[in-house]
C-alpha positions in Angstrom: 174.0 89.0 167.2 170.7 90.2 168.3 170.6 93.1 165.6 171.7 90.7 163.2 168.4 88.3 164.0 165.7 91.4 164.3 167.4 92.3 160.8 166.4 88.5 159.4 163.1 88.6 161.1 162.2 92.0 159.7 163.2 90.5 156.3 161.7 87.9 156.1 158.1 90.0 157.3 158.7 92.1 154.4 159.4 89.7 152.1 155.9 88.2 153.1 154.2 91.7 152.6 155.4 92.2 149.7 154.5 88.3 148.1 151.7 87.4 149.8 149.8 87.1 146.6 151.4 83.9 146.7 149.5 82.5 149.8 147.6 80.2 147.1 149.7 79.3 144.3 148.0 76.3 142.7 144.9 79.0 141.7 147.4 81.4 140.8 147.4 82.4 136.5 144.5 79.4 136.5 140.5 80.7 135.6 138.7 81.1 138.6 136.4 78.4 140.1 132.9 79.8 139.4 130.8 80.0 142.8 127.9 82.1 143.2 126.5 83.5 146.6 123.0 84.9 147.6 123.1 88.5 149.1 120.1 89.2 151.5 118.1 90.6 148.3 117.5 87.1 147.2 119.3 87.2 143.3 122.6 85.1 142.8 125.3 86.5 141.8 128.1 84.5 140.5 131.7 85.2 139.8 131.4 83.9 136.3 128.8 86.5 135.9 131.9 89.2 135.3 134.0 87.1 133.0 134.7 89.1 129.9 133.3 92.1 131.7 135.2 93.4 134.8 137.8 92.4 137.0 136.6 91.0 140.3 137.8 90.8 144.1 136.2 87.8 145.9 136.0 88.2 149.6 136.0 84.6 152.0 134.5 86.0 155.2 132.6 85.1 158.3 130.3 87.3 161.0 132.9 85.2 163.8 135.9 86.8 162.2 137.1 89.7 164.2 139.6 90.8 161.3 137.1 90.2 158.8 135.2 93.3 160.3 138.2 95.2 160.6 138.6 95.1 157.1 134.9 95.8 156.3 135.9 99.5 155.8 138.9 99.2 153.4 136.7 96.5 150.9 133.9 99.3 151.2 136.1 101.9 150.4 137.5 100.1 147.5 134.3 99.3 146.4 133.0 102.5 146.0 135.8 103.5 144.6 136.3 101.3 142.1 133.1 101.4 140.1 135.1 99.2 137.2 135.6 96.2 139.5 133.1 94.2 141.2 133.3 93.2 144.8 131.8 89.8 146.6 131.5 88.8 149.3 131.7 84.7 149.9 130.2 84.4 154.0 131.9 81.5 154.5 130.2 78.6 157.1 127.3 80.9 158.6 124.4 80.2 159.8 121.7 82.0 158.4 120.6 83.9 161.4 124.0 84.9 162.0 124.9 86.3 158.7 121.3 88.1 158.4 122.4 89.8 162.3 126.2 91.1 160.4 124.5 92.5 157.5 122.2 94.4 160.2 125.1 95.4 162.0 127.9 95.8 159.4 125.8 95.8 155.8 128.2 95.5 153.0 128.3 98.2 150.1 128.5 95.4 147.5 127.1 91.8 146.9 127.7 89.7 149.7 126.0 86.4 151.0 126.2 82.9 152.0 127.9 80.7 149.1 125.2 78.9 147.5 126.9 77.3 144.4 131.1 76.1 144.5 132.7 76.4 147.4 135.3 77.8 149.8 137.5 74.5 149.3 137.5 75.0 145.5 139.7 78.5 146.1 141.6 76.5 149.3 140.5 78.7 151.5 141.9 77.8 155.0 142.1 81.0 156.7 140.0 84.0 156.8 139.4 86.8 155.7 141.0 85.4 152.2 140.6 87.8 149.5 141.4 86.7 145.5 141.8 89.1 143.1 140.2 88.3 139.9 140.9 89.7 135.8 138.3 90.5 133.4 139.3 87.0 131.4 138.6 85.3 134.9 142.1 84.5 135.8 143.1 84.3 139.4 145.9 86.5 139.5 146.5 87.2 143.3 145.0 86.3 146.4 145.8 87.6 150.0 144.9 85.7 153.5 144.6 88.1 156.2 143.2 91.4 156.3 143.7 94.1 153.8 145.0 97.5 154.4 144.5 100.6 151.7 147.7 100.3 150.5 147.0 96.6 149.7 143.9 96.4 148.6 145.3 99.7 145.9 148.2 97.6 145.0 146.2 94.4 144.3 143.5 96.5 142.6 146.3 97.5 140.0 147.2 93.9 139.3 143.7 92.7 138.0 143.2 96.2 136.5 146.3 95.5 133.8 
């Protein structure tokens, strides 16, 4: 009985894994809500900036958010390793003086700044880090809640680059 609940359990976690680009469904084949953020250089960028251009993963974050940090790594990775795509970064309820102290401490490799234009709401956003993964027609075509591994961040990657 036991194995036979560990088997449903571990099941069901895949089955998660492997559809989590379903954590927000209602944005899901729809264009993306433009919203534009101001990195610490001082020039907005906006998401509708990219449209017709380049596919685009939009990262919700925070400088409270522990997995948001532990993630910092992969999205720089991905970033730099996907010149094609453009990466944002959305710091999501900061305080200025607190998202000025994680750029000094963890400075992103890509745009990245408080959200100055739209909003978190407008992607329903209620967790973080929430990542949405962006085509070059501006269509939301996944989005992930939780931080992203390699392996994720590559597979979504290969979605918006289709």
């Amino acid at each position: 009985m036991a194995i036979a609940v560990a088997a449903v359990v571990m099941a069901s976690l895949l089955w998660g894994l492997q559809h989590a680009s379903l954590s927000n469904p209602p944005l899901l084949g729809k264009g993306a809500p433009d919203l534009a953020i101001a990195p610490a250089n001082g020039s907005q960028v906006r998401v509708s900036d990219f449209k017709g251009n380049e596919p685009v993963v939009l990262n919700f974050w925070a400088s409270w958010c522990e997995p948001c940090v532990q993630e910092g790594g992969v999205l720089a990775q991905g970033a730099t390793s996907h010149p094609n795509v453009a990466f944002m970064g959305a710091d999501n309820r900061d305080t200025t003086a607190a998202f000025q102290s994680f750029e000094d401490r963890h400075r992103h490799v890509y745009p990245a700044g408080p959200i100055v234009a739209g909003s978190y709401q407008s992607y329903g956003v209620a967790g973080l880090p929430a990542t949405f993964f962006i085509d070059s027609r501006g269509i939301v075509v996944a989005s992930f809640t939780g931080p992203l591994t390699a392996e994720l961040l590559n597979h979504y990657l290969q979605l918006v680059a289709q």
